[in-house]
PDB file of N, CA, C and O in Angstrom:
ATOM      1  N   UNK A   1     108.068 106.530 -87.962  1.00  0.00           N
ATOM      2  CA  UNK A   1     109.266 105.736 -88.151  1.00  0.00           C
ATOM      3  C   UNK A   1     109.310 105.258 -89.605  1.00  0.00           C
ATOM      4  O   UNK A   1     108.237 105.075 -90.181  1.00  0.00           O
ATOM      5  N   UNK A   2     110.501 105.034 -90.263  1.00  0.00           N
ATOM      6  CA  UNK A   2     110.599 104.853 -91.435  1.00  0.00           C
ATOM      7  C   UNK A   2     110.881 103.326 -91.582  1.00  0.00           C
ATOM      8  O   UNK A   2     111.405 102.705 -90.657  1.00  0.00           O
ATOM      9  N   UNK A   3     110.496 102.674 -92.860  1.00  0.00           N
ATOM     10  CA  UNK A   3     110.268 101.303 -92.815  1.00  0.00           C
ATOM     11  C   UNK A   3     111.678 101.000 -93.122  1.00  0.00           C
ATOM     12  O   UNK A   3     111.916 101.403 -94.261  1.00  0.00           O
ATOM     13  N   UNK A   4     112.759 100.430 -92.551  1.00  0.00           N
ATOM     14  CA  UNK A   4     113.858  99.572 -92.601  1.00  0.00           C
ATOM     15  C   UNK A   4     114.041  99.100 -94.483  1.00  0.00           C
ATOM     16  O   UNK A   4     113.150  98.649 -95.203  1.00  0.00           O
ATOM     17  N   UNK A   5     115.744  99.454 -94.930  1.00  0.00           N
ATOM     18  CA  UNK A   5     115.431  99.561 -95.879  1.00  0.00           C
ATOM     19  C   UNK A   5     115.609  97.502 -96.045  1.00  0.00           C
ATOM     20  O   UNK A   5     115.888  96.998 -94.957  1.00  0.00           O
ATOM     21  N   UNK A   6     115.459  96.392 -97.306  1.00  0.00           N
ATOM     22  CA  UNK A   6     115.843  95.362 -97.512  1.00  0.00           C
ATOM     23  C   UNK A   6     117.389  95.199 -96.920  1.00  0.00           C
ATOM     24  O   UNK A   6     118.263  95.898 -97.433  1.00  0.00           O
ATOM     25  N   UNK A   7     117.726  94.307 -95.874  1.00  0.00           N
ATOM     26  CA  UNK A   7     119.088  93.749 -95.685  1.00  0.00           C
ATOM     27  C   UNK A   7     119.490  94.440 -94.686  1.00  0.00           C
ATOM     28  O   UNK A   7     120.468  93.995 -94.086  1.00  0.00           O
ATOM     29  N   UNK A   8     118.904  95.657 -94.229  1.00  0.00           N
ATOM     30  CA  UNK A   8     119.441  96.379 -93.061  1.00  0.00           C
ATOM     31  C   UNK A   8     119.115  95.511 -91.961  1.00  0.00           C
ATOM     32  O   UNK A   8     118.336  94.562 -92.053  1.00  0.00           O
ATOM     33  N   UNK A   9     119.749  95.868 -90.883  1.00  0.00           N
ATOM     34  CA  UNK A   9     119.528  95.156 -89.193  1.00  0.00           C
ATOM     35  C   UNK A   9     118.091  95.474 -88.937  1.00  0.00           C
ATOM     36  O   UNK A   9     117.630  96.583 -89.208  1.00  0.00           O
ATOM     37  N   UNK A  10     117.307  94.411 -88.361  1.00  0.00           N
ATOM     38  CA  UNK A  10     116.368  95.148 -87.568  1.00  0.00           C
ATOM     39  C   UNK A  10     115.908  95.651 -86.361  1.00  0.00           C
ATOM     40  O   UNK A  10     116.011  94.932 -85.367  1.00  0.00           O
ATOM     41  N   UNK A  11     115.302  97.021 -86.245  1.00  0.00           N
ATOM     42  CA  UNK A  11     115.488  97.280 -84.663  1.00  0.00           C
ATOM     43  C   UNK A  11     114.759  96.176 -83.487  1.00  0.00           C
ATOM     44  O   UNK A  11     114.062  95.169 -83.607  1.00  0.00           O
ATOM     45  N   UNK A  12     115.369  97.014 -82.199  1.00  0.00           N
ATOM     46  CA  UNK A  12     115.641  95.598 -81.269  1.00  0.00           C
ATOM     47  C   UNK A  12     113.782  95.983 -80.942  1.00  0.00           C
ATOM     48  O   UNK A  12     113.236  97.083 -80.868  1.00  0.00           O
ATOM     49  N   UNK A  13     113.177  94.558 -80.801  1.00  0.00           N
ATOM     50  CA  UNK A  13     111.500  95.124 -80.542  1.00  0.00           C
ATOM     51  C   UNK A  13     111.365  93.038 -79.334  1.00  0.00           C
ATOM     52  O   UNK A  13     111.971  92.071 -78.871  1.00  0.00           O
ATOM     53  N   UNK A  14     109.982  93.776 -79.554  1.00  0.00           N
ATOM     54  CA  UNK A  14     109.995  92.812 -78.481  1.00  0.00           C
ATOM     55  C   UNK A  14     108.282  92.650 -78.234  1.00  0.00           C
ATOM     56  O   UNK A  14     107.742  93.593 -77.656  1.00  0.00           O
ATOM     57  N   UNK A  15     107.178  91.152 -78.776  1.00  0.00           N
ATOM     58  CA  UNK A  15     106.409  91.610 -79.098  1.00  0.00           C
ATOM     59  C   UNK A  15     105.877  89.939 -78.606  1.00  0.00           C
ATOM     60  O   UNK A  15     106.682  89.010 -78.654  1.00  0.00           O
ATOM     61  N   UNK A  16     104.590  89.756 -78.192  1.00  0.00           N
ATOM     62  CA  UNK A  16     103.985  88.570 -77.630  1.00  0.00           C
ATOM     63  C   UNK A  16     103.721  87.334 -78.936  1.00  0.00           C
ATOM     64  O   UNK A  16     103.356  87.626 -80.075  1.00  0.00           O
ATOM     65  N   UNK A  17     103.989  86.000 -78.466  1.00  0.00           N
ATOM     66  CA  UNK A  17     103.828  85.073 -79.531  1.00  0.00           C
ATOM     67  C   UNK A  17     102.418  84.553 -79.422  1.00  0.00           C
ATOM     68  O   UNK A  17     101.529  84.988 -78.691  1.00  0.00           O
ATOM     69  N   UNK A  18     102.369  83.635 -80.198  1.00  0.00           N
ATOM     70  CA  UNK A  18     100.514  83.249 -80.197  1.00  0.00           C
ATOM     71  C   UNK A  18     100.560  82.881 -79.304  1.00  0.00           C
ATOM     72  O   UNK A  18      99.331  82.861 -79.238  1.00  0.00           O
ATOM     73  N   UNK A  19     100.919  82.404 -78.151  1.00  0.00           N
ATOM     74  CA  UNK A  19     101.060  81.963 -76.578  1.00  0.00           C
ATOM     75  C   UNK A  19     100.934  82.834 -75.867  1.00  0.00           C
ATOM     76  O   UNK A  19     100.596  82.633 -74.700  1.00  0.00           O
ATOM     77  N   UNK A  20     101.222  84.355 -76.459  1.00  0.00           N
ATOM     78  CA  UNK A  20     101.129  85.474 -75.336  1.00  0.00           C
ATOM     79  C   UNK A  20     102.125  85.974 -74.554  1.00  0.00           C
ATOM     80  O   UNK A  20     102.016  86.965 -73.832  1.00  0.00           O
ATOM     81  N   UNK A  21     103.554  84.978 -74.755  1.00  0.00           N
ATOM     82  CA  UNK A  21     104.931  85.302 -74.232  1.00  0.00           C
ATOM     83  C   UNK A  21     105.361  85.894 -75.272  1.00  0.00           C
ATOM     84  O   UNK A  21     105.295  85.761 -76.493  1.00  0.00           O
ATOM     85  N   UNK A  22     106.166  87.103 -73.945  1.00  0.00           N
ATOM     86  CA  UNK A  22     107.163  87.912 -74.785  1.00  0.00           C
ATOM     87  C   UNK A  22     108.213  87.176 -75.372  1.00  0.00           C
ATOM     88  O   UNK A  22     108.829  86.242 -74.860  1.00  0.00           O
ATOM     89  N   UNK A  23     108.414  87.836 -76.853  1.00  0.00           N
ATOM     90  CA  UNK A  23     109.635  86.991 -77.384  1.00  0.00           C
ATOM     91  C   UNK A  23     110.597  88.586 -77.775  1.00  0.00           C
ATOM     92  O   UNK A  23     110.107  89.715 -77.800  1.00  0.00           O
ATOM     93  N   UNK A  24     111.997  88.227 -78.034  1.00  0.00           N
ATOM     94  CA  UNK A  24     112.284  90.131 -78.241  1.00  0.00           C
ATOM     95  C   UNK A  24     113.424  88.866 -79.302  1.00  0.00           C
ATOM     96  O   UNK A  24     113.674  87.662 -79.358  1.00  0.00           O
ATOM     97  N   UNK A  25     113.805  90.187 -79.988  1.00  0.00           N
ATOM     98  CA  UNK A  25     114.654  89.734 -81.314  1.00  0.00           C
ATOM     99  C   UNK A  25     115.946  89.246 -80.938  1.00  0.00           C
ATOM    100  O   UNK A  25     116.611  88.266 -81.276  1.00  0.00           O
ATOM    101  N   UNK A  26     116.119  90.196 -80.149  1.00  0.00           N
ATOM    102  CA  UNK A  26     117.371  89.562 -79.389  1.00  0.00           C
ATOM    103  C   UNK A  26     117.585  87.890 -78.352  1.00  0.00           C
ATOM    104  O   UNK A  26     118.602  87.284 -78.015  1.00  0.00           O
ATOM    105  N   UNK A  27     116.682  87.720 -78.209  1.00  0.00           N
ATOM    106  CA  UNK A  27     116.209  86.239 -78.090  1.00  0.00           C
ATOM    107  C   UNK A  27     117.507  84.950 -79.365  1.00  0.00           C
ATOM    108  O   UNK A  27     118.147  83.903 -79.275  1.00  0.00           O
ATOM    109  N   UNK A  28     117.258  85.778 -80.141  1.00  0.00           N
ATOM    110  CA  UNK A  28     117.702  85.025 -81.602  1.00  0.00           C
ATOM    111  C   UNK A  28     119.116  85.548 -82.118  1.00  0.00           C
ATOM    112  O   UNK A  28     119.499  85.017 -83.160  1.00  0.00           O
ATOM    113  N   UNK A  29     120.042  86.611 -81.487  1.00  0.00           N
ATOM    114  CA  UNK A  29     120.829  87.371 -81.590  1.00  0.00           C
ATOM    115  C   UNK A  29     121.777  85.968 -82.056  1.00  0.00           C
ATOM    116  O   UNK A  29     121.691  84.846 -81.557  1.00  0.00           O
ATOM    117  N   UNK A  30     122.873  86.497 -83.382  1.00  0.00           N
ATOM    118  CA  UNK A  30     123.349  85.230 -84.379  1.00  0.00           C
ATOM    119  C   UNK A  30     122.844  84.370 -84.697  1.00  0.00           C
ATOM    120  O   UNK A  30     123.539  83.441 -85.109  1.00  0.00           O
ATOM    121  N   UNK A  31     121.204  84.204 -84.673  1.00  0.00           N
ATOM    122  CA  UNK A  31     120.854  83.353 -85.849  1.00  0.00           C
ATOM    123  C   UNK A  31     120.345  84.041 -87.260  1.00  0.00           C
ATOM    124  O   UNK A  31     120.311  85.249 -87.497  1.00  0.00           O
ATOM    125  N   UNK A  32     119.923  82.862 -88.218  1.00  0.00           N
ATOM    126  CA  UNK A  32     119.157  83.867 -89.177  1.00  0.00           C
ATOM    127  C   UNK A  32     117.808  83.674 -88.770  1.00  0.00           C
ATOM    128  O   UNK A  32     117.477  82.535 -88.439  1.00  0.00           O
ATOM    129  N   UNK A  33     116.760  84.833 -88.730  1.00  0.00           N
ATOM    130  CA  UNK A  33     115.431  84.819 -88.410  1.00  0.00           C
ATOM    131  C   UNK A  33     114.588  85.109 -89.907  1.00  0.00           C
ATOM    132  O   UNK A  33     114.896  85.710 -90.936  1.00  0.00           O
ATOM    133  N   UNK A  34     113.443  84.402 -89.488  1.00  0.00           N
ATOM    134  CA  UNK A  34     112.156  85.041 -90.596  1.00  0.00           C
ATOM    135  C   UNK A  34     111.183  85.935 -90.175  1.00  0.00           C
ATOM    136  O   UNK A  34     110.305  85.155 -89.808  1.00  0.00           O
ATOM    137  N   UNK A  35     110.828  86.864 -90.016  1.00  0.00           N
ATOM    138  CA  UNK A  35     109.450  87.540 -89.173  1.00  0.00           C
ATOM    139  C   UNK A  35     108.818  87.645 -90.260  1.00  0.00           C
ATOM    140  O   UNK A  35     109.076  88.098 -91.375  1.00  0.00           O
ATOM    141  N   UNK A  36     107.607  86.968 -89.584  1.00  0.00           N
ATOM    142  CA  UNK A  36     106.371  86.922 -90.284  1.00  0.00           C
ATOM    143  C   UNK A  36     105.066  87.337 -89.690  1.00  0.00           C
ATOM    144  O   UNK A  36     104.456  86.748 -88.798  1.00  0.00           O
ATOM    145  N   UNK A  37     104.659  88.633 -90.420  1.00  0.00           N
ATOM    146  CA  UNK A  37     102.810  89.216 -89.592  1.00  0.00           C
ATOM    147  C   UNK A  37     102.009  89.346 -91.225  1.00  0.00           C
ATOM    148  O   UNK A  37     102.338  89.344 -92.411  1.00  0.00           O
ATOM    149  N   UNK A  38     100.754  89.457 -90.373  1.00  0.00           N
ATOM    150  CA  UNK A  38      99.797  89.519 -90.873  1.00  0.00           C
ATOM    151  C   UNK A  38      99.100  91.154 -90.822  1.00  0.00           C
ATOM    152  O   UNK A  38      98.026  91.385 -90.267  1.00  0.00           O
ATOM    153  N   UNK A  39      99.781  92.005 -91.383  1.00  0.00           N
ATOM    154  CA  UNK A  39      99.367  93.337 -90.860  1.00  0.00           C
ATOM    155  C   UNK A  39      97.524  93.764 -90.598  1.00  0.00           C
ATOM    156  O   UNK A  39      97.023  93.681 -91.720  1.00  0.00           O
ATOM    157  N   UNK A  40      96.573  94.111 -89.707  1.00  0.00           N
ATOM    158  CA  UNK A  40      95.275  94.084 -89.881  1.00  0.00           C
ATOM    159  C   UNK A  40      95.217  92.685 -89.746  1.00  0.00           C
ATOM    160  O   UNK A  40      94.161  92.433 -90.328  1.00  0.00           O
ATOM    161  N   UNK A  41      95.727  91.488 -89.305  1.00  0.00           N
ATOM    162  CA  UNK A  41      94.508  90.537 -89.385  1.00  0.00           C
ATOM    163  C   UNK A  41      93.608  90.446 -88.235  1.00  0.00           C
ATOM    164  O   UNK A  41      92.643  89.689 -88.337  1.00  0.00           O
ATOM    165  N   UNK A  42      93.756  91.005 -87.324  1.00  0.00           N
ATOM    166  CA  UNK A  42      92.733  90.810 -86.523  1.00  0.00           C
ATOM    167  C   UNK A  42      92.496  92.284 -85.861  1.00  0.00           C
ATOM    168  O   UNK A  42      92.464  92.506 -84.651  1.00  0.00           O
ATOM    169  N   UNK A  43      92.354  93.141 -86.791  1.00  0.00           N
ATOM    170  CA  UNK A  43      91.763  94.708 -86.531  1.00  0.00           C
ATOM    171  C   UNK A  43      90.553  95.062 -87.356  1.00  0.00           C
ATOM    172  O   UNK A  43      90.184  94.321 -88.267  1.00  0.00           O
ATOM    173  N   UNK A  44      89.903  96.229 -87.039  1.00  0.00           N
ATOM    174  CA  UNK A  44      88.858  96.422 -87.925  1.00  0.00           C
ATOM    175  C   UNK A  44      88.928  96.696 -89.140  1.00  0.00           C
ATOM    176  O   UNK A  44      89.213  97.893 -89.146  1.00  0.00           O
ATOM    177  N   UNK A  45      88.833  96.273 -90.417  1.00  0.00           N
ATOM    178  CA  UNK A  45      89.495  96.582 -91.611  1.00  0.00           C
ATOM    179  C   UNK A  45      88.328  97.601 -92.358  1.00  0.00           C
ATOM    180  O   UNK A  45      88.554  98.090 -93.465  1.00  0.00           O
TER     181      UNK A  45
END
């Protein structure tokens, strides 16, 4: 998959919070969102 270019939509995903509940983007559908990861932080580096 190709990385989304700056300003485009992002696809619809749907992914557990530090609580472990699913949260999906659409959750937030008309607001503005921030997504924020830590790519590797808790894999074998």
């Amino acid at each position: 998959m190709a990385l989304p270019n700056m300003g485009s939509q992002a696809p619809a995903f749907t992914l557990p919070n530090q609580d472990g509940k699913d949260v999906s983007l659409s959750d937030y559908a008309g607001q503005n969102v921030l997504i924020w990861f830590y790519p590797r932080a808790f894999g074998n580096n």
